[in-house]
Wavefront OBJ file of the C-alpha trace (Angstrom):
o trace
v 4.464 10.652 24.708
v 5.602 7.411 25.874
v 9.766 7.033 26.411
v 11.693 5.440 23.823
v 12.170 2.416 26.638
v 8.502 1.714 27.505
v 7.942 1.443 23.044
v 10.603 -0.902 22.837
v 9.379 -3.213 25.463
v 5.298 -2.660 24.749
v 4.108 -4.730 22.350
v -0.221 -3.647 22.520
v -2.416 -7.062 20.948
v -3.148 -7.641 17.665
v -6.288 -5.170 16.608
v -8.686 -7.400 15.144
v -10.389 -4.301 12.988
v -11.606 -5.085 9.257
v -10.388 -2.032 6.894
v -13.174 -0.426 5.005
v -13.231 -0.809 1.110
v -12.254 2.345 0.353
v -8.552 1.188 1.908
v -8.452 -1.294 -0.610
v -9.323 1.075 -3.203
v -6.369 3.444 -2.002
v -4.247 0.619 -2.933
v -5.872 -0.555 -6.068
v -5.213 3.211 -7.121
v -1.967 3.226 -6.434
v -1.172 -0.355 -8.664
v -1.235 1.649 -12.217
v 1.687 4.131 -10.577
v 3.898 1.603 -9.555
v 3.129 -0.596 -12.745
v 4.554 2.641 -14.598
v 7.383 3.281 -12.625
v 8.829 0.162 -12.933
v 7.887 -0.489 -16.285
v 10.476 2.389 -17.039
v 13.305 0.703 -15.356
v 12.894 -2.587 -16.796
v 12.238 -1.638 -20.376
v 15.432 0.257 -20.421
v 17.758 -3.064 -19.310
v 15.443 -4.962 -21.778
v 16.057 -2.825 -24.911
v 19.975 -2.209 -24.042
v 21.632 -3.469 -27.411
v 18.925 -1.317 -28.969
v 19.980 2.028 -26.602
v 23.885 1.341 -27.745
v 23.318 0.696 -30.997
v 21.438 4.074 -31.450
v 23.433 6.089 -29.204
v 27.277 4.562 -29.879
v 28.802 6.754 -27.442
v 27.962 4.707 -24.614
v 30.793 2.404 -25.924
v 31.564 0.219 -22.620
v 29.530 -2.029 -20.414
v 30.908 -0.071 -17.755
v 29.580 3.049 -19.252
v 25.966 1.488 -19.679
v 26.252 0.381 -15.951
v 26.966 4.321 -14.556
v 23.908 5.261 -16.361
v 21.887 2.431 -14.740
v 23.869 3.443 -11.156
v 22.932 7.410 -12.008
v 19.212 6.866 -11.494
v 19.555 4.813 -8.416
v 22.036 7.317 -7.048
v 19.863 10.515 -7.793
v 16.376 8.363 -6.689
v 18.823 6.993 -3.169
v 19.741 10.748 -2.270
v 16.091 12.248 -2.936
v 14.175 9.243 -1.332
v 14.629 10.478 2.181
v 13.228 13.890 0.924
v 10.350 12.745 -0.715
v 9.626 10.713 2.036
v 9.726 13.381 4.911
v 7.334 15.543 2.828
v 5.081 12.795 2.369
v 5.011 12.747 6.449
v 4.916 16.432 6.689
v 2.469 17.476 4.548
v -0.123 15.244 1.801
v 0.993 11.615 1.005
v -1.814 12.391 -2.084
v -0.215 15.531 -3.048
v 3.628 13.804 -3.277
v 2.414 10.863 -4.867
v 0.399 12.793 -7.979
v 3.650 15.166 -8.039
v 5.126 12.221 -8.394
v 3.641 10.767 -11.233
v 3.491 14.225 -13.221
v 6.605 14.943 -12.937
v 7.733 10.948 -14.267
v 5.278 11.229 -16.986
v 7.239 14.208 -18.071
v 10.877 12.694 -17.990
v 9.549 9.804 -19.394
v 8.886 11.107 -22.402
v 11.726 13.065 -22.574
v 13.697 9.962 -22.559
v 12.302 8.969 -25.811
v 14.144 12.396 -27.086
v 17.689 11.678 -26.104
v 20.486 11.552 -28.893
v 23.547 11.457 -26.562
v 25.168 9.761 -23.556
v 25.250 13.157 -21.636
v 21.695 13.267 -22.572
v 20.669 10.023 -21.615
v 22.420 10.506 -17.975
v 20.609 13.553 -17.297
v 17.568 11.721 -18.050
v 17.599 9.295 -16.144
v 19.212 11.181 -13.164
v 16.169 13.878 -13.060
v 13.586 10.106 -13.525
v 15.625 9.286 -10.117
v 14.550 12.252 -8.592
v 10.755 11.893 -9.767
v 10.629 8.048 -8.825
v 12.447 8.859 -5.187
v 9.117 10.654 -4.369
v 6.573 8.240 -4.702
v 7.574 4.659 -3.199
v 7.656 6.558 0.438
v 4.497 7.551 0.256
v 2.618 5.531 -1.221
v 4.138 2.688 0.874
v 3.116 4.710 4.093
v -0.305 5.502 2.749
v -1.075 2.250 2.595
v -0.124 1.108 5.758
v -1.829 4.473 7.243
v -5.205 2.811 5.958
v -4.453 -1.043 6.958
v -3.749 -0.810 10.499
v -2.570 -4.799 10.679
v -4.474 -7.440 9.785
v -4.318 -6.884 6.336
v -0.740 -4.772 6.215
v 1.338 -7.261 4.430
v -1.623 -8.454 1.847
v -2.131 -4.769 1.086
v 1.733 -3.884 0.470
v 1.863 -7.070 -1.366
v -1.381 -6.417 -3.315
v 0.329 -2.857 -4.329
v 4.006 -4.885 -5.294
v 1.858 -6.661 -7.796
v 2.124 -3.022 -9.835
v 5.810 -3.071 -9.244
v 5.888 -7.111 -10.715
v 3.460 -5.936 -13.932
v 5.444 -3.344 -14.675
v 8.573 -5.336 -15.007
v 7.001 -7.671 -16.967
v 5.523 -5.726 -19.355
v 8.942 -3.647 -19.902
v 10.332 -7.415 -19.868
v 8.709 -7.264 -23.866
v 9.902 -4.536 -25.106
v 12.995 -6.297 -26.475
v 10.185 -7.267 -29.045
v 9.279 -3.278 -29.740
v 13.104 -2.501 -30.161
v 13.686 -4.842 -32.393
v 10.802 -4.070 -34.654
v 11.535 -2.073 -37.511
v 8.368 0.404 -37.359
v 7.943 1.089 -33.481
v 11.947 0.859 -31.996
v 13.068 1.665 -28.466
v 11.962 5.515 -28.557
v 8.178 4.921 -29.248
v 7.701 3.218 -25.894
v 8.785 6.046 -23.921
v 6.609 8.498 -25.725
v 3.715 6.009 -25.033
v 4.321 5.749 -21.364
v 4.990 9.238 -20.791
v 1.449 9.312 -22.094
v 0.329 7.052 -20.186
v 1.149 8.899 -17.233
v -0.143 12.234 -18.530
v -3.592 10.150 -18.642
v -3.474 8.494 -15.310
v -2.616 11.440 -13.089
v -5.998 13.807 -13.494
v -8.095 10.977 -12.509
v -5.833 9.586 -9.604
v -5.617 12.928 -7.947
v -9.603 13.284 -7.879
v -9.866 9.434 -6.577
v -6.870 9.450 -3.835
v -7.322 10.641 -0.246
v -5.564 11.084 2.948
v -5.713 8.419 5.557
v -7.977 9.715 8.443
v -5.543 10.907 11.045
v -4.696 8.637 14.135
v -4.529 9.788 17.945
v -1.079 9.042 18.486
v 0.102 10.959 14.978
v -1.462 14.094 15.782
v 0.579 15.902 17.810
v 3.797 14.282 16.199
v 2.936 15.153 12.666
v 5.226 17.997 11.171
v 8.175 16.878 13.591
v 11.452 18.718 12.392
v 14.167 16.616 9.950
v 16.660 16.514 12.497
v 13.994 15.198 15.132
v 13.137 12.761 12.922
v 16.499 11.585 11.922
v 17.929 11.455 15.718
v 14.711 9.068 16.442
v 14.992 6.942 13.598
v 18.860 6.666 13.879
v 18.365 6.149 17.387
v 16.471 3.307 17.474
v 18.554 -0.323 16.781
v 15.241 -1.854 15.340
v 15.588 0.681 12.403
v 19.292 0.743 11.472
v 19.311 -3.341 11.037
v 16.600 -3.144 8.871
v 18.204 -0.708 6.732
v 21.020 -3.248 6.445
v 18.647 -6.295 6.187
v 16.612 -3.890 3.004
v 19.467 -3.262 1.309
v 22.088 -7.050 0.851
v 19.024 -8.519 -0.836
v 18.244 -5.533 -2.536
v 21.593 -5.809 -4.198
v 21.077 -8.965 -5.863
v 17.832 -7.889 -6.999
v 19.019 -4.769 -8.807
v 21.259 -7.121 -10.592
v 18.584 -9.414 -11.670
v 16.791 -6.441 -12.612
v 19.033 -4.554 -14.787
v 21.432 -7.129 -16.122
v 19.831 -10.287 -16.597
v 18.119 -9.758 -20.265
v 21.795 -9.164 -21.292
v 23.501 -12.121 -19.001
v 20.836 -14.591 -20.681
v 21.527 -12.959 -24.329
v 25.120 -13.316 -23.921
v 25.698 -16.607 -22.373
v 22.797 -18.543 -24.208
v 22.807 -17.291 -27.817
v 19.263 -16.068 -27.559
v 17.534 -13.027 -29.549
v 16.994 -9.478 -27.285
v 13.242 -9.948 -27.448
v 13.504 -13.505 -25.562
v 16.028 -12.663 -23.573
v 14.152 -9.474 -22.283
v 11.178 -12.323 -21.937
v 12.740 -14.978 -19.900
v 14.847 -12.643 -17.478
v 11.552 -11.306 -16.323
v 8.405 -12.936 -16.865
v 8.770 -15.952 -14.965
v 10.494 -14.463 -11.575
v 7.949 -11.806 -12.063
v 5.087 -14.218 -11.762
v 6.761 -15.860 -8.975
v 6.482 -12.399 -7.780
v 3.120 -12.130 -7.973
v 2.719 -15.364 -5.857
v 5.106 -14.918 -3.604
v 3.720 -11.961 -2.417
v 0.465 -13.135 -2.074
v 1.924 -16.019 -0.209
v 4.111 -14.201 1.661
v 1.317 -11.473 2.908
v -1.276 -14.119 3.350
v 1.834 -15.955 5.657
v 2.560 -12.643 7.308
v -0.642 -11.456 8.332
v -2.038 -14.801 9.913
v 1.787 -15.313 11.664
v 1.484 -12.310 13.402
v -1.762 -12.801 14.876
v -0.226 -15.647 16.851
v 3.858 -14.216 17.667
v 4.688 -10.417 16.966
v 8.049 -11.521 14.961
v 5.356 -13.609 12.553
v 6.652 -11.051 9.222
v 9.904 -10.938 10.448
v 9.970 -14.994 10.071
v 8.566 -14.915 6.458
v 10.559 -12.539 5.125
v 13.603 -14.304 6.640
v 12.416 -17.623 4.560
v 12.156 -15.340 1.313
v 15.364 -14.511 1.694
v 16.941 -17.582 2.142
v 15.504 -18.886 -1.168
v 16.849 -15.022 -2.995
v 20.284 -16.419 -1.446
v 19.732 -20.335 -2.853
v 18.566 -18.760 -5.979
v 21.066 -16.483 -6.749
v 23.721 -19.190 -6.771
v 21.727 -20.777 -9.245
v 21.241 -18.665 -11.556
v 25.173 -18.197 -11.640
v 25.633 -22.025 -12.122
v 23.038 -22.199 -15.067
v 25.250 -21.309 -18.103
v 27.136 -24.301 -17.452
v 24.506 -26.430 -18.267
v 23.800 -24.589 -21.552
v 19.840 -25.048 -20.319
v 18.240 -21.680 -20.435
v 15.247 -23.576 -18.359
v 17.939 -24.167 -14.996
v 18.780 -20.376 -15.255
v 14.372 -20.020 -15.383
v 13.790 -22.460 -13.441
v 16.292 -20.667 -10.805
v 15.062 -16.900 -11.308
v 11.371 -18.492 -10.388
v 12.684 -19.382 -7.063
v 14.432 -16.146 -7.212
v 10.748 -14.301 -7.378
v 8.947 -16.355 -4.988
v 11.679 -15.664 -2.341
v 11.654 -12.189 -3.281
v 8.184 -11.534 -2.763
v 8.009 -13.043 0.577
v 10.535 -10.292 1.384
v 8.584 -7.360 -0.380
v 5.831 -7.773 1.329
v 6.960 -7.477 4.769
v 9.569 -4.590 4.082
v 6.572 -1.579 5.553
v 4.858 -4.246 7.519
v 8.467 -4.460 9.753
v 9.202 -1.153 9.538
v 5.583 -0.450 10.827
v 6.311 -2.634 13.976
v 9.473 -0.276 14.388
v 8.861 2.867 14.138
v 6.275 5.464 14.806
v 3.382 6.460 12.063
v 4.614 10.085 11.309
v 8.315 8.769 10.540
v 7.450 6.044 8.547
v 7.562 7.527 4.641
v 11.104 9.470 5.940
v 12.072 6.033 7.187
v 11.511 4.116 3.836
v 12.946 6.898 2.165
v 16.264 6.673 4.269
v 15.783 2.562 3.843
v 15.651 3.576 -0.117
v 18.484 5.807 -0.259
v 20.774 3.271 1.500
v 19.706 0.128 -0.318
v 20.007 2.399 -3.907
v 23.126 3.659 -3.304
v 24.614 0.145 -2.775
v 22.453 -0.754 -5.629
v 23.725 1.594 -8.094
v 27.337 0.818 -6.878
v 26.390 -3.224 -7.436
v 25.320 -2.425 -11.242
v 28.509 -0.684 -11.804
v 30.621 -3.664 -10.265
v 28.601 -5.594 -11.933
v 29.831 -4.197 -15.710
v 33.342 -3.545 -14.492
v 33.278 -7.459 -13.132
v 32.107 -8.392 -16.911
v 34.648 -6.288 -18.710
v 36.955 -8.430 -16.723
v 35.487 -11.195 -17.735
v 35.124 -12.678 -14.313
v 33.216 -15.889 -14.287
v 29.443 -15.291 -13.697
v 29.652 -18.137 -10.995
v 32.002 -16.134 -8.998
v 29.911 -12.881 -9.629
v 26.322 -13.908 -8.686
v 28.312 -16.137 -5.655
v 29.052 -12.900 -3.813
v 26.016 -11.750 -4.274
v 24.341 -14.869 -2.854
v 26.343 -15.068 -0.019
v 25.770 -11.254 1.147
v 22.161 -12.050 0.394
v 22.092 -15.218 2.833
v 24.112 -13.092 5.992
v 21.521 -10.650 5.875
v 18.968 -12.855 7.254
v 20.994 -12.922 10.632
v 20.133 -9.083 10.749
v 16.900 -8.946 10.517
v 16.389 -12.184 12.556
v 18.071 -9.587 15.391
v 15.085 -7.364 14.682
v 13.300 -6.698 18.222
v 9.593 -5.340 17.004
v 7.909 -2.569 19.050
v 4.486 -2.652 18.452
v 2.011 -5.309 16.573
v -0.700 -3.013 14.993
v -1.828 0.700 15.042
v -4.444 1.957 17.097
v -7.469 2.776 15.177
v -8.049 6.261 13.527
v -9.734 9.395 15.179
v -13.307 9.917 14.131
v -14.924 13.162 12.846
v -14.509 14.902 9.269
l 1 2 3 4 5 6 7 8 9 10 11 12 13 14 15 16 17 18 19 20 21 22 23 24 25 26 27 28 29 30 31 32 33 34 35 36 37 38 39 40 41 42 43 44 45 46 47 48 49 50 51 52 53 54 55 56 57 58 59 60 61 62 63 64 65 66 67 68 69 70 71 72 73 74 75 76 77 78 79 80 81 82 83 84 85 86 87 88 89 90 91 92 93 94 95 96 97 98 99 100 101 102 103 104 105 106 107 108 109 110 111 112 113 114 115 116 117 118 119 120 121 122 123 124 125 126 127 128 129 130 131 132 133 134 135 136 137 138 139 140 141 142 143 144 145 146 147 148 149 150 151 152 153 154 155 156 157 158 159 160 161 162 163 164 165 166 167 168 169 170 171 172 173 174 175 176 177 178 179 180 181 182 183 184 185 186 187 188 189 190 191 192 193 194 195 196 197 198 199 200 201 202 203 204 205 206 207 208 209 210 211 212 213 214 215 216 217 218 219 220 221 222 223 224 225 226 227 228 229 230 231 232 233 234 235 236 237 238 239 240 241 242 243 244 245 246 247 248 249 250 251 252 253 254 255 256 257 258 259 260 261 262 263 264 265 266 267 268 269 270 271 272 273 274 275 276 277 278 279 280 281 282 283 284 285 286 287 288 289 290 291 292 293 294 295 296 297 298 299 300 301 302 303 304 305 306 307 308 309 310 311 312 313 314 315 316 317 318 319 320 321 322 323 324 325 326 327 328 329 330 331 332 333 334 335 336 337 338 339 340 341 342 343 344 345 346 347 348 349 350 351 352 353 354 355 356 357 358 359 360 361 362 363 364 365 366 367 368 369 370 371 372 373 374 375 376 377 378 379 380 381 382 383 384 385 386 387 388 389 390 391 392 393 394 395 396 397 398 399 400 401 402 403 404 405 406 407 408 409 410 411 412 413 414 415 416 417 418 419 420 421 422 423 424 425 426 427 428 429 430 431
């Protein structure tokens, strides 16, 4: 095995291999999971007034922002789990687990008459959720080798942008008299039920490569000393999770923010604070893989760059979006979030690609799952700032500020990022 020194310096040239169809139908596979997932999370922060009204023990903001940080605390301390037995064992296996076992608390949701009840819920959907972003992440990138890395993870990240926007509407299914906030999480619990049979015939393994072989079942603590050994890593941990931050924010509060400060009905609220940034989503990771992929052919830091320009415009945007209500123009607070989206899928897209280029194959679903567990936990503690900062009543200019200023230092991090290796070698041949 080569030392730590001679990776760090090494950079091999670009493969120039073409992946086979069946890698882009690994990742086509994998769009209706993430679609789901995050369908889940955004349908809750769009049908909040409907949630309190039904269950009036939530009472405070605050208390609706510890059951948004309970999920992203529970999914932050099991990510690293899920992700080290999606590099010990079957990335396939986790993933279906995955989605069973979300399908399940999904639909259980839907059930809930309490606040206790709700928390538990949404802590055990944590736990579910932590397992599959890992692996499905590093199943990807197992298949595309380079070339294609960033389009692929951006390609999958179009799920994740779906799914928001579709849970962006159900403001409108709340609201409505015959269907109301429960029915949607029996449907997608459904859903789920549905999905997994067929998606654990369809998925397979990535053929193993040459230089994974021998490292594959490597001991937690082994694992941990490498990846916490290695600089590379730890800044993009930090880099992962200041953007992340704002993001969770836009995520979880902004159907409310836009209801609140612009006089607008739940079901266009839940519209505007995620269907346009979402389809700026879309693009932006397009863009921002398309960017990444040809950049890199030409300088090894080519999806560090672009994901340094996404988050620039996260930064720019964020400001914005805090400004807006003093126009009284719910298009400047759009207009804003769309610049939000495109920035932030510039930066999605390049978030496995990077870690790729740092770390070794067999640690990279542990090392998203650490990346996950840090960014979440500072997530979950940003919602719950977040509703404490509102109780206050702390002007959203000053609140969305901080966030756009941590957003905006972070780029100095990964700028600092010193990659190891371009692309993968190719895969062993045989069975």
């Amino acid at each position: 095995m080569p030392s730590d020194r001679n990776a760090q310096t090494t950079v091999p040239p670009a493969s120039g291999a073409t992946p086979s169809a069946g890698a882009w139908r690994v990742v086509v596979l994998l769009v209706p999971v993430a679609l789901l997932n995050y369908m889940d999370r955004q349908m809750l922060a769009a049908m909040k007034f409907s949630v309190m009204a039904d269950i009036p023990d939530i009472q405070l903001e605050a208390n609706w922002g510890k059951i948004l940080a309970l999920f992203k605390w529970t999914y932050a301390l099991m990510s690293p789990i899920g992700g080290y037995l999606a590099d010990r064992f079957s990335r396939r296996h986790v993933i279906v687990f995955s989605l069973a076992a979300w399908s399940a608390i999904t639909w259980a949701t839907g059930q809930v008459q309490t606040y206790g009840e709700l928390m538990a819920t949404r802590a055990i959907m944590g736990i579910s959720e932590a397992f599959y972003i890992p692996a499905a992440l590093a199943l990807i990138a197992d298949y595309h080798a380079g070339p294609t890395r960033s389009r692929a993870v951006g390609l999958h990240q179009l799920g994740i942008y779906l799914g928001v926007i579709i849970g962006g509407f159900s403001g409108y299914a709340a609201d409505h008299p015959s269907l109301g906030w429960r029915w949607l999480f029996d449907v997608c619990g459904v859903l789920g039920v549905v999905y997994a049979a067929p998606l654990f015939w369809a998925l397979r393994n990535a053929p193993p490569r040459a230089d994974v072989a021998a490292a594959s079942g490597a001991p937690p603590g082994r694992a941990l000393r490498e990846l916490f050994g290695n600089l590379g890593f730890i800044l993009l941990v930090l880099y992962f999770t200041l953007p992340a931050m704002a993001a969770w924010i836009v995520r979880d509060w902004m159907p409310a923010v836009l209801k609140a400060e612009f006089g607008i009905g739940q079901g266009k609220a839940g519209v505007s604070a995620t269907l346009y940034w979402m389809v700026a989503c879309i693009f932006g990771a397009l863009a921002g893989g398309w960017l990444a992929d040809r950049w890199s052919r030409r300088d090894v830091r080519g999806r560090i760059y672009t994901s340094a320009i996404g988050t620039v415009c996260v930064a720019v945007a964020m400001f914005g979006v805090g400004y807006s209500p003093q126009t009284g123009r719910l298009w400047v607070a759009v207009s804003f979030l769309v610049l939000f989206g495109w920035g932030w899928g510039f930066f999605d897209a390049n978030n496995m690609p990077i870690l790729c280029q740092v770390t070794r194959p067999h640690l990279r679903a542990t090392g998203y799952g650490l990346m996950n567990m840090v960014s979440i936990s500072c997530g979950g503690l940003a919602d719950w700032f977040f509703g404490i900062l509102r109780d206050q009543r702390v002007p959203l200019l000053a609140i969305f500020g901080i966030f756009s200023v941590v957003a905006l230092l972070s780029v100095s991090l990964v700028l600092l990022i010193q990659p190891r290796q371009r692309d993968d070698p190719p895969a062993m041949t045989g069975p």
